[in-house]
VEXDREN-2710 file (C-alpha; in Angstrom, 1 decimal):
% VEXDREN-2710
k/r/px/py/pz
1/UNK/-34.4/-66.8/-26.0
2/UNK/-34.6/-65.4/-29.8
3/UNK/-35.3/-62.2/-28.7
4/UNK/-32.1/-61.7/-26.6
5/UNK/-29.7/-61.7/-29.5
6/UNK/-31.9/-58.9/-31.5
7/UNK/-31.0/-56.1/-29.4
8/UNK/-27.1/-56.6/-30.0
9/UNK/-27.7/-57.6/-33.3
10/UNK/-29.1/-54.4/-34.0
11/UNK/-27.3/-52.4/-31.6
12/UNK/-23.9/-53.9/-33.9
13/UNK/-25.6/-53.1/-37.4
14/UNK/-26.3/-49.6/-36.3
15/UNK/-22.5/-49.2/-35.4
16/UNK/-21.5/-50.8/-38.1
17/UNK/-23.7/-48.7/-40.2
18/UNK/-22.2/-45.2/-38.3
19/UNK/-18.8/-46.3/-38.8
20/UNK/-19.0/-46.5/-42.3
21/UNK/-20.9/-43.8/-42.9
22/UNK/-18.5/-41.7/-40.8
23/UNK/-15.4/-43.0/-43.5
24/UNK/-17.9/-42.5/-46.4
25/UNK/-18.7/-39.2/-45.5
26/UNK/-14.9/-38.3/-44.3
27/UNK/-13.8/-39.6/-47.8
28/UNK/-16.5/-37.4/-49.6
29/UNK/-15.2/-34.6/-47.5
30/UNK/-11.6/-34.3/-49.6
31/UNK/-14.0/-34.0/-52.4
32/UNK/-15.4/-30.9/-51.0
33/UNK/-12.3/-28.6/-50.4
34/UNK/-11.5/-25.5/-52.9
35/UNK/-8.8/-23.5/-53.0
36/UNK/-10.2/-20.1/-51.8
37/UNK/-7.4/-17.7/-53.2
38/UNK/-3.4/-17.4/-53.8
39/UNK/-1.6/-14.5/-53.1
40/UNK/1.7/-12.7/-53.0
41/UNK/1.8/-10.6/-50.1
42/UNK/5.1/-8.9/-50.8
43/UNK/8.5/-9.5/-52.7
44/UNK/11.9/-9.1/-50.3
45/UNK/15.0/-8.5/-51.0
46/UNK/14.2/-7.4/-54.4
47/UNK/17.8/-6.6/-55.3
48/UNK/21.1/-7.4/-58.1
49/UNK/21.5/-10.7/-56.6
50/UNK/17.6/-11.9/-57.2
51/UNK/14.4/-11.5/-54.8
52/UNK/12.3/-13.5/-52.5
53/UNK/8.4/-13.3/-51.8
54/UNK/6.3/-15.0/-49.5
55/UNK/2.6/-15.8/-49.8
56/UNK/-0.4/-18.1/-49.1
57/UNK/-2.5/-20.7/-50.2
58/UNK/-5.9/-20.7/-49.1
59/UNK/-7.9/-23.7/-48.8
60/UNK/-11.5/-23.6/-47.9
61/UNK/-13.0/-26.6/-46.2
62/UNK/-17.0/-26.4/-46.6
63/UNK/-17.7/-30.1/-44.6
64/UNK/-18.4/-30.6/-40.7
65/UNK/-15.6/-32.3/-40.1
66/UNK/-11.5/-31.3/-40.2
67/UNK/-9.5/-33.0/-42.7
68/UNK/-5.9/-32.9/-43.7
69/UNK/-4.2/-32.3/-46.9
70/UNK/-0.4/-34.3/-47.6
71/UNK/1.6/-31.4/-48.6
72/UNK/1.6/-28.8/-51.7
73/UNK/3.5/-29.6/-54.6
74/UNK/4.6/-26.4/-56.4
75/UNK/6.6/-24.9/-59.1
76/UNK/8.0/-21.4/-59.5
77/UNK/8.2/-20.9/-63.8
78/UNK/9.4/-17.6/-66.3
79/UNK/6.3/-17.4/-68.2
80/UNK/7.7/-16.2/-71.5
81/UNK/10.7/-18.4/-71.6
82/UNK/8.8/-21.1/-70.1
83/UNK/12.3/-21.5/-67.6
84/UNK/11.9/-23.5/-64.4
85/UNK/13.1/-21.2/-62.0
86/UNK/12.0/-23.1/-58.6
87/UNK/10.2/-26.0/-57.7
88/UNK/9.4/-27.7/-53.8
89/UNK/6.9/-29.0/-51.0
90/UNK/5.3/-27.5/-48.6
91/UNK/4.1/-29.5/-45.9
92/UNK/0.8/-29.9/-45.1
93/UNK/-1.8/-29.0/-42.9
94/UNK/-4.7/-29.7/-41.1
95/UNK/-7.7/-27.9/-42.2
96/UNK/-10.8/-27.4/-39.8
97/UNK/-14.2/-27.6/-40.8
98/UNK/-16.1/-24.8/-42.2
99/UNK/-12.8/-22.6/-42.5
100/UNK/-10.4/-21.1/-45.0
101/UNK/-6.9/-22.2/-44.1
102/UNK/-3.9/-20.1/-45.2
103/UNK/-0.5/-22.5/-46.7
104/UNK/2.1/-20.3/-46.2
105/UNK/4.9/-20.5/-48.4
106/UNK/8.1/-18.0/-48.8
107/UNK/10.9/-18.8/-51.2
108/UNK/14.2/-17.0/-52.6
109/UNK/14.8/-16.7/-56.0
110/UNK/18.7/-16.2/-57.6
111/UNK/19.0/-13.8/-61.0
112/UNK/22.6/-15.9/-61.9
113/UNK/20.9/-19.3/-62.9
114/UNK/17.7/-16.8/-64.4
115/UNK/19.7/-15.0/-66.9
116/UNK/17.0/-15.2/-69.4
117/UNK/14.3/-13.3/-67.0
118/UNK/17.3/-10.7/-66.4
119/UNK/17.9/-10.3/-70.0
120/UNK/13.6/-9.9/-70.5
121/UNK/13.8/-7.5/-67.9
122/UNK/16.0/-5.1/-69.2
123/UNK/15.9/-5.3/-72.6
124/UNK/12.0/-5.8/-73.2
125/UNK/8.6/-3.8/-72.7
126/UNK/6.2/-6.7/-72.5
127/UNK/5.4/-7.9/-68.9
128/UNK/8.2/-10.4/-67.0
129/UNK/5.3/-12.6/-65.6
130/UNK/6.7/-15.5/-62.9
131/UNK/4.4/-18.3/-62.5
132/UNK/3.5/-19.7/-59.2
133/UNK/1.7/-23.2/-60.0
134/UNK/0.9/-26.4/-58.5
135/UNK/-0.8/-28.8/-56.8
136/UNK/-2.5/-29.3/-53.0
137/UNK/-2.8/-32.9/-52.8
138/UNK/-5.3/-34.2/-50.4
139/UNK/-5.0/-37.8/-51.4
140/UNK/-3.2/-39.7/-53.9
141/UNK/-6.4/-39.4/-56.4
142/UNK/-7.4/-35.8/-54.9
143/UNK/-5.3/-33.0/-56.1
144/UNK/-6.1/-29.3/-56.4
145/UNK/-4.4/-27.1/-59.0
146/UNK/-3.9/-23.6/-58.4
147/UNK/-2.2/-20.6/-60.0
148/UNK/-0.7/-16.9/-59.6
149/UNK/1.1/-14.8/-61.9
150/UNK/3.2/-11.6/-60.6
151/UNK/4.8/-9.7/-63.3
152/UNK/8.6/-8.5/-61.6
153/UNK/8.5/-5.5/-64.2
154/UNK/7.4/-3.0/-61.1
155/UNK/9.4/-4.4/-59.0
156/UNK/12.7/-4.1/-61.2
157/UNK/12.2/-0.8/-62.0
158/UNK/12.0/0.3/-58.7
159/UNK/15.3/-1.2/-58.0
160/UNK/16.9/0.0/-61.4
161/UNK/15.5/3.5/-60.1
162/UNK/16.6/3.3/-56.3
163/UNK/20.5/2.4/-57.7
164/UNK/20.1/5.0/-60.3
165/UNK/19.3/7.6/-57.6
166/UNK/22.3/5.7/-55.4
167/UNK/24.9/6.3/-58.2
168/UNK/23.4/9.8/-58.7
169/UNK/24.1/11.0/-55.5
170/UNK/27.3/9.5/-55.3
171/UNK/28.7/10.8/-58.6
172/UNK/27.5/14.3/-57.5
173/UNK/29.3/13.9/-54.0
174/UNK/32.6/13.0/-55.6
175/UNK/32.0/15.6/-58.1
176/UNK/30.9/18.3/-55.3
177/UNK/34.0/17.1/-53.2
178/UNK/36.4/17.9/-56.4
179/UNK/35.4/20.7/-57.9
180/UNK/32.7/22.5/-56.0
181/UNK/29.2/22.8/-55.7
182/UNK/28.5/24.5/-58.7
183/UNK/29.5/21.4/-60.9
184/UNK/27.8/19.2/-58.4
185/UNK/24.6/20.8/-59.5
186/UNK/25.2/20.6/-63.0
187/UNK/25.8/16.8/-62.5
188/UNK/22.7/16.1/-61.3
189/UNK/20.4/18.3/-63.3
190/UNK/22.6/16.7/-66.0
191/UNK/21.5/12.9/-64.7
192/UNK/17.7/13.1/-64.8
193/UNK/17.8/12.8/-68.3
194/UNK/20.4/10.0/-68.5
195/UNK/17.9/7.2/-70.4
196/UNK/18.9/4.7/-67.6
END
């Protein structure tokens, strides 16, 4: 009679002993992850009223089973003034096992409340460096920091080029228009050395 209740006694210890082993190795899982890379794939709208950019987060998930991260806390700060420019949440995202998962992320930034990165931008040489920084938080004790810089000097100057060569070719039109061709081309020959 003894030896009937051994079987499911054993039979319950074992699940017991899979179950909780499954939770202990799911919770050793969020231990695991590692942010793989972050990344700018390309700035928008880089114009006079501000710019946008989208991008990724990439989280690498080494275990053999999927696991989910809460959401990604970021913020969006003008590295030599130290000015918060942005901050949000991102949702977040399943990731499956033995993968790197992309976070993608895309947010518009205004010049008027960033008058301090304009003025850097114009009137400085040293690099204009935006910070993108934050957080991936897997659990409330779990949290992943990550980082990117992107200096915005390149990008500027390409604009402050692109409405140079916009006014240019205006100015010489009008000028063409008026009083001929002749002091059309002097115009522009003229322009190219403009320090603008």
């Amino acid at each position: 009679m003894k030896k009937r209740w051994i079987i499911p006694i054993v039979l319950l210890i074992i699940i017991l002993l899979g179950v909780v082993g499954y939770f202990v190795y799911y919770f050793y899982a969020f231990t695991q992850l590692k942010i793989a890379d972050v990344g700018v794939a390309n700035l928008t709208d880089f114009s006079l009223k501000g710019f946008s950019f989208s991008g990724h987060i990439s989280v690498y998930n080494p275990n053999f089973i999927s696991v989910s991260v809460k959401q990604v806390e970021y913020d969006i700060v003008f590295e030599p003034t130290g000015q918060l420019l942005s901050a949000g949440i991102l949702e977040g995202k399943k990731l499956p096992s033995k993968q790197i998962t992309e976070i993608p992320f895309h947010k518009t930034i205004n010049w008027a409340p960033a008058l301090s990165m304009v003025i850097q931008l114009v009137t400085s040489k040293e690099p204009a460096n935006v910070v993108f920084s934050g957080r991936v938080i897997v659990t409330e004790t779990i949290k992943l920091p990550f980082e990117y810089k992107l200096d915005l000097r390149p990008y500027f100057q390409k604009v402050v080029e692109e409405q140079k060569e916009t006014a240019v070719e205006k100015a010489v039109q009008t000028l063409e228009e008026k009083y001929g061709k002749t002091v059309g081309a002097i115009a522009e020959h003229v322009a190219r050395y403009l320090p603008i």
